[in-house]
N, CA, C and O atoms as a Tinker XYZ file with bonds, in Angstrom:
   452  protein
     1  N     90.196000   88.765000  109.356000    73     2
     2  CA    90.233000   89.701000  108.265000    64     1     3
     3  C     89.949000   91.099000  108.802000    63     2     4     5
     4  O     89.096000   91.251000  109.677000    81     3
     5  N     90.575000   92.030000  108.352000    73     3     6
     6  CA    90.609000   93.356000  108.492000    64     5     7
     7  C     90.042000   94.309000  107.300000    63     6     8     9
     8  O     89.382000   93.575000  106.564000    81     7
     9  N     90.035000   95.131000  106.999000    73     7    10
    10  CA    89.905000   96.083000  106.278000    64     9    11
    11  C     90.723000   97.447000  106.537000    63    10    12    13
    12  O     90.407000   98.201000  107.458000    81    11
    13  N     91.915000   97.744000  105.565000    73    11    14
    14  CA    92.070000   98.816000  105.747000    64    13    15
    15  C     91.462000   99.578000  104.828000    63    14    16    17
    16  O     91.199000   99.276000  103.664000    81    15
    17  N     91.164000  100.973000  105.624000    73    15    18
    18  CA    90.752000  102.543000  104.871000    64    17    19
    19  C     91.707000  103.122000  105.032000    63    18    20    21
    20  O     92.597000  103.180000  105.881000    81    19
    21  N     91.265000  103.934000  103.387000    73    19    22
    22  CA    92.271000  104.846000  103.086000    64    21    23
    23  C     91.119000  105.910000  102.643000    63    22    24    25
    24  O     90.495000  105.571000  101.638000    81    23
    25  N     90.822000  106.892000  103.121000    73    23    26
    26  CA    90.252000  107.482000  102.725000    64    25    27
    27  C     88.898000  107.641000  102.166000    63    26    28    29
    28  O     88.430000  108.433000  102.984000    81    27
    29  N     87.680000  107.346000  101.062000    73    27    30
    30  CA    86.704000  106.557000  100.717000    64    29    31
    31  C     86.981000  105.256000  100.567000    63    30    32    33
    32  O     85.995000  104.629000  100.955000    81    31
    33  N     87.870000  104.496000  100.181000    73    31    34
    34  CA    88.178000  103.621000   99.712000    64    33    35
    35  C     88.566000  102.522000  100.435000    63    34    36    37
    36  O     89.713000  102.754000  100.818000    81    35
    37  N     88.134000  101.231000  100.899000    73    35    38
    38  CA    88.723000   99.954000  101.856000    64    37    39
    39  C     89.355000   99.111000  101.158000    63    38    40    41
    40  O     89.128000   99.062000   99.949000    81    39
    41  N     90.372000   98.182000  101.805000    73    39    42
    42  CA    90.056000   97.414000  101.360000    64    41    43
    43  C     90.601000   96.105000  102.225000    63    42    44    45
    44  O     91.413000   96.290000  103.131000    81    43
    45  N     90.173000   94.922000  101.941000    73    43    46
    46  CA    90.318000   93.456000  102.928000    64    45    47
    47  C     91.290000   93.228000  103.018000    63    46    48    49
    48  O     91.824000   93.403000  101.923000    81    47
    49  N     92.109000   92.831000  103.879000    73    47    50
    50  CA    93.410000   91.554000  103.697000    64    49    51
    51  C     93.008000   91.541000  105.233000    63    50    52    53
    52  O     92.253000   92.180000  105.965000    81    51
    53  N     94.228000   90.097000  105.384000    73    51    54
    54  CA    94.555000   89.866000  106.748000    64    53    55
    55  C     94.697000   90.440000  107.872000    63    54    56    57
    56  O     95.259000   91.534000  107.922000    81    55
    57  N     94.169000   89.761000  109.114000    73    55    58
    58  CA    94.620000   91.061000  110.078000    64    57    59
    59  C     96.082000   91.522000  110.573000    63    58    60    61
    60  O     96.315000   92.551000  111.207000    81    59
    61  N     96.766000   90.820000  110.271000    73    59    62
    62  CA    98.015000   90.994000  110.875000    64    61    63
    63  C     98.690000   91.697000  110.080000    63    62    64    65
    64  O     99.599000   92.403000  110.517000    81    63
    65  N     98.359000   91.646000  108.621000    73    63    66
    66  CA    98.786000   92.856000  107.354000    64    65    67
    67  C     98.294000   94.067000  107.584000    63    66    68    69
    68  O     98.972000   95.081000  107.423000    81    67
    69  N     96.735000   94.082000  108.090000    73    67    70
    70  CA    96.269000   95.506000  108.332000    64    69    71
    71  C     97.260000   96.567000  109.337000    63    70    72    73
    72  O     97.927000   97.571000  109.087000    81    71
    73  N     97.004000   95.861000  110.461000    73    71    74
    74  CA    97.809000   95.738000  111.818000    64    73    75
    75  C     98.944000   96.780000  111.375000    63    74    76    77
    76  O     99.101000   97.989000  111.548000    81    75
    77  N     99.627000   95.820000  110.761000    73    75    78
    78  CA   101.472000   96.137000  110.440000    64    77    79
    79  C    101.554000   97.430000  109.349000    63    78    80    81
    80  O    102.351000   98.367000  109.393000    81    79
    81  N    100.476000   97.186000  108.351000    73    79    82
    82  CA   100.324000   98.679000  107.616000    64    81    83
    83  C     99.763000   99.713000  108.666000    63    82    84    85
    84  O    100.292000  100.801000  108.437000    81    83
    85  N     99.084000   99.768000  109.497000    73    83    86
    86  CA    98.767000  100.521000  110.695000    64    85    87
    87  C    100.093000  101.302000  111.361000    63    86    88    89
    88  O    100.370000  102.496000  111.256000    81    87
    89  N    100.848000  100.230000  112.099000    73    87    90
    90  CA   101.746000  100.469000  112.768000    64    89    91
    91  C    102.654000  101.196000  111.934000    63    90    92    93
    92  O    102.977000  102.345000  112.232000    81    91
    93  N    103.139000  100.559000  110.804000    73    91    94
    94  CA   104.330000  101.536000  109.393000    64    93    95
    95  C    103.453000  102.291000  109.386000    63    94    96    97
    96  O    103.574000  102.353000  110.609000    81    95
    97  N    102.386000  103.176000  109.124000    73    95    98
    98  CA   101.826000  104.327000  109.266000    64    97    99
    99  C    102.176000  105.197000  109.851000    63    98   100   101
   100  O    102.350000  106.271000  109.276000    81    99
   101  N    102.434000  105.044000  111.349000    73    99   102
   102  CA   102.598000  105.928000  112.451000    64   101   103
   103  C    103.596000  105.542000  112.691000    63   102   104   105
   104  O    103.730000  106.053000  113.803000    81   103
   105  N    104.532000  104.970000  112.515000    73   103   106
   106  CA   105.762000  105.230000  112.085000    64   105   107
   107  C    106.566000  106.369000  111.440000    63   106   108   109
   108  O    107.319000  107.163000  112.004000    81   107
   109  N    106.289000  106.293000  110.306000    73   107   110
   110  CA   106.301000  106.874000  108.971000    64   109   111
   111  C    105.672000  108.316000  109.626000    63   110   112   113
   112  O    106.177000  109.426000  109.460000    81   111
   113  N    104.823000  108.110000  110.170000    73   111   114
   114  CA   103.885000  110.179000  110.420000    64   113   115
   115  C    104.999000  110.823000  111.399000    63   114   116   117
   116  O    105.263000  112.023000  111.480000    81   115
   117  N    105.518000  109.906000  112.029000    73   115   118
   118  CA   105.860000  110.357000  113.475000    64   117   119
   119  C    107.426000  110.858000  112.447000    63   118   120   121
   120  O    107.905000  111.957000  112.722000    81   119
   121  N    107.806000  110.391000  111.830000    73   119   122
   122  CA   109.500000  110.474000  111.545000    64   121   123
   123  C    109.184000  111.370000  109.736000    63   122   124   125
   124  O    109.988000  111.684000  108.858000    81   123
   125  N    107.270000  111.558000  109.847000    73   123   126
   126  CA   107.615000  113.124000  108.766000    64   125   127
   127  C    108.292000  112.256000  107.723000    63   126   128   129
   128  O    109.484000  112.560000  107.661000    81   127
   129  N    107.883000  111.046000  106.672000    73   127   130
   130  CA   107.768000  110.439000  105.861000    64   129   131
   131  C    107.414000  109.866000  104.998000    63   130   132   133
   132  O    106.235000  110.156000  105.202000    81   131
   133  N    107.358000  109.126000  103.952000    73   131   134
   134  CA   106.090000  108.190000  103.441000    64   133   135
   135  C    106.440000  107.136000  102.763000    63   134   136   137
   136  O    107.662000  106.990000  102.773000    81   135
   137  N    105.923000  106.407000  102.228000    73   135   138
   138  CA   106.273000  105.486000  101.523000    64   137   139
   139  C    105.167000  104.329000  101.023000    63   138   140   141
   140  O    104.254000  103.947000  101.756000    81   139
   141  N    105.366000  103.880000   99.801000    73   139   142
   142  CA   104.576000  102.986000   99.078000    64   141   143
   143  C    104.589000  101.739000   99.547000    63   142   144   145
   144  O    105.668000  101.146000   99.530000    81   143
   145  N    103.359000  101.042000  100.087000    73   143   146
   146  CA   103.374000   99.650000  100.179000    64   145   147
   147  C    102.937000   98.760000   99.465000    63   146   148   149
   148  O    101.995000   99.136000   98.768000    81   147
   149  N    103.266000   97.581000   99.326000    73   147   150
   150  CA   101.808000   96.595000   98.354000    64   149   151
   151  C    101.755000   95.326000   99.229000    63   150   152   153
   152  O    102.516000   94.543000   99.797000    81   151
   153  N    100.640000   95.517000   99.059000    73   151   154
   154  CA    99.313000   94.299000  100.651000    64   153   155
   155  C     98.875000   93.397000   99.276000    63   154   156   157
   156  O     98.729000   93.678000   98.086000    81   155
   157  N     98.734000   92.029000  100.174000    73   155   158
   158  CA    97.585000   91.321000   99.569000    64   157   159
   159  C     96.527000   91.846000   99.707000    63   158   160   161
   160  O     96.584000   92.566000  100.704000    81   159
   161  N     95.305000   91.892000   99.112000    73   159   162
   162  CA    94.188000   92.142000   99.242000    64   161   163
   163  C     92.819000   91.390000   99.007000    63   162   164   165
   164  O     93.284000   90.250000   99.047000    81   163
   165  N     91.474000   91.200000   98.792000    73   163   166
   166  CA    90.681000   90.878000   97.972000    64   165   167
   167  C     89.913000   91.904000   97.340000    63   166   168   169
   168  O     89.824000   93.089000   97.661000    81   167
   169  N     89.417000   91.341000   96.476000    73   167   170
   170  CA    88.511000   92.514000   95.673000    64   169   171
   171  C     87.238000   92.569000   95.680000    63   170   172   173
   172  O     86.880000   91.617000   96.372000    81   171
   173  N     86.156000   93.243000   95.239000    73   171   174
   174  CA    84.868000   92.864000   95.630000    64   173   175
   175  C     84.363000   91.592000   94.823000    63   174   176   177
   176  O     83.194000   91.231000   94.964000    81   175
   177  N     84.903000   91.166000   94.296000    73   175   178
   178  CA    84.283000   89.240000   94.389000    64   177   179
   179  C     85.104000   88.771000   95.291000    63   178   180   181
   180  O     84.952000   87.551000   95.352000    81   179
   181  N     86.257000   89.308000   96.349000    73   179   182
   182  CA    86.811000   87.989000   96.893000    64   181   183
   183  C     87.845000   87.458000   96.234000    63   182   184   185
   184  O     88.356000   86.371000   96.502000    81   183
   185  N     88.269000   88.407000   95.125000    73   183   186
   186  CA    89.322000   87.480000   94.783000    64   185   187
   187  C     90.965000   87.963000   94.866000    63   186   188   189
   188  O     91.376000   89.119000   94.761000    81   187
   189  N     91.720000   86.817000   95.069000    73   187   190
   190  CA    93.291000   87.644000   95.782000    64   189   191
   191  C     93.974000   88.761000   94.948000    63   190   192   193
   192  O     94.925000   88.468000   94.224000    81   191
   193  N     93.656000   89.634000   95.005000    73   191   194
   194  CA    95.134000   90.700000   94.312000    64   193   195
   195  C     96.011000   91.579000   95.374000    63   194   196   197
   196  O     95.776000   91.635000   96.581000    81   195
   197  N     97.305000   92.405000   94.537000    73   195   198
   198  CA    98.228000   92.882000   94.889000    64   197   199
   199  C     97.392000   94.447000   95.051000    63   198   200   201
   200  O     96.545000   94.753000   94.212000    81   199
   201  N     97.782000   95.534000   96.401000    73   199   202
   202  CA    96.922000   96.787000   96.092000    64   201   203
   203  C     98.269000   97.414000   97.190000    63   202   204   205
   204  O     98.665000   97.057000   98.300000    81   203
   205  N     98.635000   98.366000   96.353000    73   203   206
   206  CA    99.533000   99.555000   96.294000    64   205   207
   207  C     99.086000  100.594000   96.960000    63   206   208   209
   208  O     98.144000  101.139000   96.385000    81   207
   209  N     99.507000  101.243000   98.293000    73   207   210
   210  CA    98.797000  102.470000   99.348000    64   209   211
   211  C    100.090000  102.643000  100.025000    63   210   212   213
   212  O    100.974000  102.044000  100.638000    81   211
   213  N     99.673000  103.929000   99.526000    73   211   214
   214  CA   100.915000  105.325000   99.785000    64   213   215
   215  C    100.508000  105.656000  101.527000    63   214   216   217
   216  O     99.376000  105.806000  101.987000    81   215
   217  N    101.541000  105.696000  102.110000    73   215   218
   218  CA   101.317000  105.834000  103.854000    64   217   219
   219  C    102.195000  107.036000  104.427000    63   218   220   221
   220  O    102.972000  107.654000  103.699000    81   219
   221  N    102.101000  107.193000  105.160000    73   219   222
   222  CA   102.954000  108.408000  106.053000    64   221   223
   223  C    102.886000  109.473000  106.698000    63   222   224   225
   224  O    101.831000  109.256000  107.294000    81   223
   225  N    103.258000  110.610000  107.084000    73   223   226
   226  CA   103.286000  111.823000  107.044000    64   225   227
   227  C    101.664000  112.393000  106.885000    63   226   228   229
   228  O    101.308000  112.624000  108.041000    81   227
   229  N    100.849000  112.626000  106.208000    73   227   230
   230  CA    99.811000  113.191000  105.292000    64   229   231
   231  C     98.661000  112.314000  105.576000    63   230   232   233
   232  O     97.529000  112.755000  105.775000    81   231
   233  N     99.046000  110.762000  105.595000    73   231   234
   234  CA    98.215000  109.569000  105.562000    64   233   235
   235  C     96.954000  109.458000  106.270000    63   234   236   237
   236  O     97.185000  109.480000  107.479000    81   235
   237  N     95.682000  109.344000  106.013000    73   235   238
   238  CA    94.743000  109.167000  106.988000    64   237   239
   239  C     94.159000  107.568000  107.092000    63   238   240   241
   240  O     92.935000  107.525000  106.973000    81   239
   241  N     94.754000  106.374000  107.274000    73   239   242
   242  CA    94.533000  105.334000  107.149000    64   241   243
   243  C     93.984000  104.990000  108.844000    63   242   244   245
   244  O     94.353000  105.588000  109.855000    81   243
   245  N     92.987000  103.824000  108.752000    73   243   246
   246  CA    92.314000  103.273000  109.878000    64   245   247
   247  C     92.015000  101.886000  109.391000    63   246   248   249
   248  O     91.846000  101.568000  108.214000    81   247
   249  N     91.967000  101.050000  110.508000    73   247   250
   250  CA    91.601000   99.354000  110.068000    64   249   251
   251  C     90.560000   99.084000  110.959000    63   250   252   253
   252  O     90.674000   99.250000  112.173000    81   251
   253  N     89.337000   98.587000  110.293000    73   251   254
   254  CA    88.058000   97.722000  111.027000    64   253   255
   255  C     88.524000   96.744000  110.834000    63   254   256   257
   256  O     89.534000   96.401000  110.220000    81   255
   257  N     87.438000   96.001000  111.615000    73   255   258
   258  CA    87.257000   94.846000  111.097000    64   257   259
   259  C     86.346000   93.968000  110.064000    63   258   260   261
   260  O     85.224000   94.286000  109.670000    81   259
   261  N     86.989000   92.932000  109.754000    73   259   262
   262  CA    85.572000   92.422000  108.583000    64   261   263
   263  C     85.296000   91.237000  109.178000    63   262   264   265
   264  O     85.580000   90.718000  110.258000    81   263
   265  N     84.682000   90.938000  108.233000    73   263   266
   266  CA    84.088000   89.356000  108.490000    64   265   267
   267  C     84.883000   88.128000  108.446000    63   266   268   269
   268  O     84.845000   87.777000  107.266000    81   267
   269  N     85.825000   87.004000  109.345000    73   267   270
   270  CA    86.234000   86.356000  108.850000    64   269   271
   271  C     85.842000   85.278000  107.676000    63   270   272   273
   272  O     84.787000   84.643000  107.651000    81   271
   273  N     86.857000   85.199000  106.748000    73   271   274
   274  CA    86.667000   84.752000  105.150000    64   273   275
   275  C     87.624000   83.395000  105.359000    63   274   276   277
   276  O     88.137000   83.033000  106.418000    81   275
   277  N     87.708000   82.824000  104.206000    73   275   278
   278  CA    88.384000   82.157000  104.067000    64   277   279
   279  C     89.815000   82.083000  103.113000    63   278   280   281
   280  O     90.559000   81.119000  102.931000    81   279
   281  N     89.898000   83.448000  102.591000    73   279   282
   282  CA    90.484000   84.733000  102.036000    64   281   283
   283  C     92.148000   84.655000  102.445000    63   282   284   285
   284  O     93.164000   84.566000  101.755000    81   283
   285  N     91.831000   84.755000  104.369000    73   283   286
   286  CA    93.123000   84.775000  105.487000    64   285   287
   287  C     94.102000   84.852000  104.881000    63   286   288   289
   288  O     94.116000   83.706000  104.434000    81   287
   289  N     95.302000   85.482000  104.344000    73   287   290
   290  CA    96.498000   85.298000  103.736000    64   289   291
   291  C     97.258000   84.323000  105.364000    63   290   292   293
   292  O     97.246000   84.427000  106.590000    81   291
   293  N     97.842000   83.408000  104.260000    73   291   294
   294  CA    98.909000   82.486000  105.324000    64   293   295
   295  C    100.421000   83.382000  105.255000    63   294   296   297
   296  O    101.217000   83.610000  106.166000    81   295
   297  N    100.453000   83.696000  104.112000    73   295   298
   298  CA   102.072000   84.377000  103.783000    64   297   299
   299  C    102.350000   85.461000  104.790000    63   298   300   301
   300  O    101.979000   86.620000  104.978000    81   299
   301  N    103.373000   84.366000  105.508000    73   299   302
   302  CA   103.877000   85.799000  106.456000    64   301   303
   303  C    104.993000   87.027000  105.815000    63   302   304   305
   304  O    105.504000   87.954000  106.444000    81   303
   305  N    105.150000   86.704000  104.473000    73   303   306
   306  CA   106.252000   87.559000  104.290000    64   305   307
   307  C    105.617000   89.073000  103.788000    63   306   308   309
   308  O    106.538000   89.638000  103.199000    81   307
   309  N    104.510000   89.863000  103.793000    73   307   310
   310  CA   103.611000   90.629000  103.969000    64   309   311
   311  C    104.050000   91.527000  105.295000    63   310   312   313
   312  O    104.484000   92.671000  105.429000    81   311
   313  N    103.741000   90.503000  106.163000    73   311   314
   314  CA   103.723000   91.301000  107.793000    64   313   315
   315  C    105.466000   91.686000  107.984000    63   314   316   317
   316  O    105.801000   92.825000  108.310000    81   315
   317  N    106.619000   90.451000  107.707000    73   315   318
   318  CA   107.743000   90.788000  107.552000    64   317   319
   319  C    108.126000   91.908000  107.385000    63   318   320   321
   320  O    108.662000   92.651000  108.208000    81   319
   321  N    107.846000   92.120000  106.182000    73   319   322
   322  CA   108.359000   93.168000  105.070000    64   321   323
   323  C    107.785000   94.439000  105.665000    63   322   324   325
   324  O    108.701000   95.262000  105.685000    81   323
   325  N    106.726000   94.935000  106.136000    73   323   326
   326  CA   106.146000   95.775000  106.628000    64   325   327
   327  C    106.823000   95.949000  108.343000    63   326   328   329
   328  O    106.778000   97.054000  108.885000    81   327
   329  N    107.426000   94.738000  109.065000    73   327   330
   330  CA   107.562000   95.167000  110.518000    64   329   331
   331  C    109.218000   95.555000  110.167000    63   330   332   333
   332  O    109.749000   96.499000  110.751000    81   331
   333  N    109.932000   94.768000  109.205000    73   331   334
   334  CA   111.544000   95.195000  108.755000    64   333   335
   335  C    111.049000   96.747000  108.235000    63   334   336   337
   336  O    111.745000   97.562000  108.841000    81   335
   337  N    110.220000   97.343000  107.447000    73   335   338
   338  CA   110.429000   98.774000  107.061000    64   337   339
   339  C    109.983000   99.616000  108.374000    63   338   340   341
   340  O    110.564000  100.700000  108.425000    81   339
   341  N    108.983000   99.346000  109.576000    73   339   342
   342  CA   108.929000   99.801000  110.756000    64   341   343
   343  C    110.033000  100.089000  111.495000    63   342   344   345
   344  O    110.454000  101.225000  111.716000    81   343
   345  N    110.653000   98.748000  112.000000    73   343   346
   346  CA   111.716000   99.244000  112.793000    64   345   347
   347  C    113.093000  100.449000  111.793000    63   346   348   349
   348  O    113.683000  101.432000  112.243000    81   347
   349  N    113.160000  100.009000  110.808000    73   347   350
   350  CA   113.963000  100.856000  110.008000    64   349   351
   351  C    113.714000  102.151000  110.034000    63   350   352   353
   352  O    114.712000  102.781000  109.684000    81   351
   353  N    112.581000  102.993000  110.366000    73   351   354
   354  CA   112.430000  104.010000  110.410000    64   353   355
   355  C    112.030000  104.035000  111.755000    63   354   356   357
   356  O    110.877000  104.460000  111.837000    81   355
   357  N    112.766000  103.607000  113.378000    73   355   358
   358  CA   112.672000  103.657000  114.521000    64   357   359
   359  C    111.258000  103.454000  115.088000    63   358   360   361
   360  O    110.997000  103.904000  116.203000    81   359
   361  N    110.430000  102.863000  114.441000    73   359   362
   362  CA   109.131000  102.477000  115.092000    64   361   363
   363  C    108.768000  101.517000  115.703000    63   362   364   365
   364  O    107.603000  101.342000  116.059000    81   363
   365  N    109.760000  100.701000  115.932000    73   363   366
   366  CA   109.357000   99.534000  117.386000    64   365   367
   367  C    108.186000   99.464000  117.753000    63   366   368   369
   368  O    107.393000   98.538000  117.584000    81   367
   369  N    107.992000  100.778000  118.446000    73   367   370
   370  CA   107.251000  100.830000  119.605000    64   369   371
   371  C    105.483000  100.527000  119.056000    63   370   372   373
   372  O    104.409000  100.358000  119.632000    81   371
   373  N    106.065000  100.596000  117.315000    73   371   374
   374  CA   103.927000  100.795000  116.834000    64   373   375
   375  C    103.920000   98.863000  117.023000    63   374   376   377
   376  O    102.831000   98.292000  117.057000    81   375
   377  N    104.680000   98.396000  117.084000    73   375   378
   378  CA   104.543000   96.729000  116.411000    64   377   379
   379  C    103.366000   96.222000  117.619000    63   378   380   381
   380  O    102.243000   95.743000  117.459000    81   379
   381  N    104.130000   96.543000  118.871000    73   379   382
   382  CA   102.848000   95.811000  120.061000    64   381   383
   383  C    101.778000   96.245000  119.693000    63   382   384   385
   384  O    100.992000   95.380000  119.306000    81   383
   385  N    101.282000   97.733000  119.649000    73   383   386
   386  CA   100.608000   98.725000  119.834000    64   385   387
   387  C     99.485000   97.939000  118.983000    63   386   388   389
   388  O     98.377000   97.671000  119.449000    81   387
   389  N     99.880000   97.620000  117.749000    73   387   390
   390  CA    99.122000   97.550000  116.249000    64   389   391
   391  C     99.083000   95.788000  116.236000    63   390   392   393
   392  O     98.806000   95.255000  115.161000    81   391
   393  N     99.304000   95.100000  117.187000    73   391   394
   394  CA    98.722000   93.776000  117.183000    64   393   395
   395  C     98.540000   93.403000  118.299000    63   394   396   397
   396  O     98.389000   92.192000  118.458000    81   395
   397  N     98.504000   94.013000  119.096000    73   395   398
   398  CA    98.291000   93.773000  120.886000    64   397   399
   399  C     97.097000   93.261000  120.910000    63   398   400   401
   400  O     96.954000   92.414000  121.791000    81   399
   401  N     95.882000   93.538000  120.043000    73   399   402
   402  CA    94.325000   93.360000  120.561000    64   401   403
   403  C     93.617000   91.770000  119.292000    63   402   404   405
   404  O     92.498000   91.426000  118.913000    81   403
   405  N     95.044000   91.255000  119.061000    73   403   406
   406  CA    94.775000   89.885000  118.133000    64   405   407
   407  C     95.286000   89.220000  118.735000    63   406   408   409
   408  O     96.257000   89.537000  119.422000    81   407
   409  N     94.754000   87.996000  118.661000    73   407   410
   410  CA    95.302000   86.232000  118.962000    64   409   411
   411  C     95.734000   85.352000  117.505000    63   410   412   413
   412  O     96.296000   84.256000  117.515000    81   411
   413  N     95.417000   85.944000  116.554000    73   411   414
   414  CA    95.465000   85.339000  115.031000    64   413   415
   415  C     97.495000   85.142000  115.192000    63   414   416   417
   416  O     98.119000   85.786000  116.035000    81   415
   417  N     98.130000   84.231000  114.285000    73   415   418
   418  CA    99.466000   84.082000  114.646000    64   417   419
   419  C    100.380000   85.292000  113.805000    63   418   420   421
   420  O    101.122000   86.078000  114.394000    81   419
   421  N    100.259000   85.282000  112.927000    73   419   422
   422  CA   100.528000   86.367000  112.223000    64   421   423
   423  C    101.010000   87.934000  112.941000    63   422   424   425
   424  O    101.999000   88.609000  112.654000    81   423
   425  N     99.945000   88.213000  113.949000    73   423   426
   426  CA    99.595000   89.120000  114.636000    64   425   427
   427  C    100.794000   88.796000  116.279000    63   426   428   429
   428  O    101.457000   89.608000  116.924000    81   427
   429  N    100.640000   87.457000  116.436000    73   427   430
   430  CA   101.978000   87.099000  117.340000    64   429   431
   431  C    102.950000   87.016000  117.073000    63   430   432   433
   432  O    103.910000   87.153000  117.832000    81   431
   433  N    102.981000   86.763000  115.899000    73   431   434
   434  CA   104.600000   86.986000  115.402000    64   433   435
   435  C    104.902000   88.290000  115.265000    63   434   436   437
   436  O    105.941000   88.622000  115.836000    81   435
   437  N    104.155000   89.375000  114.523000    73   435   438
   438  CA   104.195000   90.719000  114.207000    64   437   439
   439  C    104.391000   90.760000  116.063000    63   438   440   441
   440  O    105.591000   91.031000  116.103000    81   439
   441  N    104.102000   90.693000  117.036000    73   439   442
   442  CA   104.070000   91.447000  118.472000    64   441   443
   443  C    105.724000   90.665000  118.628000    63   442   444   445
   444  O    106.553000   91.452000  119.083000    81   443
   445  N    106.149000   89.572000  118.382000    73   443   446
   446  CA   107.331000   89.294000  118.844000    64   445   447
   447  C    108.598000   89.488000  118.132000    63   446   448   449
   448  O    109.677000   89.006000  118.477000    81   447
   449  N    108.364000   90.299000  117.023000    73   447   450
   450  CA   109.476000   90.930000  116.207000    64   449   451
   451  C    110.115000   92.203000  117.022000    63   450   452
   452  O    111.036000   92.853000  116.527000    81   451
């Protein structure tokens, strides 16, 4: 589990979702862009919702880490959807970059896209 920040505000999902919203980040800054995503998330009980974060250009987003939960989103179509809008805006190069330092599978698949 990860946590992305956005500003005051965190929030949990998977690491390989964080990762990949990371990487479409600097993507997106580098090519002077932006665009709306929606992540699984949890909320402060822990429980699964959908959370909507505007990225790009302007964006000041960073990912810690959290505590592993039992939370883990399995759905790879999250990381998909996020490494298909990466390369689309010529960012290849963030995919290693932004899962290079995980062993989680998610995070290997995101490195072998």
């Amino acid at each position: 589990m990860k946590y992305v920040v956005y500003g005051e505000n965190k929030v949990m999902t998977g690491a390989a979702i964080a990762d990949a919203v990371l990487a479409y980040a600097a993507a997106l800054g580098e090519n002077g862009t932006t665009d709306i995503v929606e992540i699984p998330t949890a909320d402060d009980d822990r429980v699964g919702v959908l959370t909507k974060v505007l990225i790009g250009l302007a964006s000041q987003v960073m990912v810690e880490v959290a505590s592993d939960d039992e939370l883990e989103p399995e759905n790879e179509d999250p990381v998909s959807e996020l490494v298909r809008r990466t390369a689309a805006v010529g960012g290849g190069r963030f995919d290693d970059a932004a899962s290079s330092h995980s062993n989680e599978p998610e995070a290997q698949n995101l490195a072998r896209s």
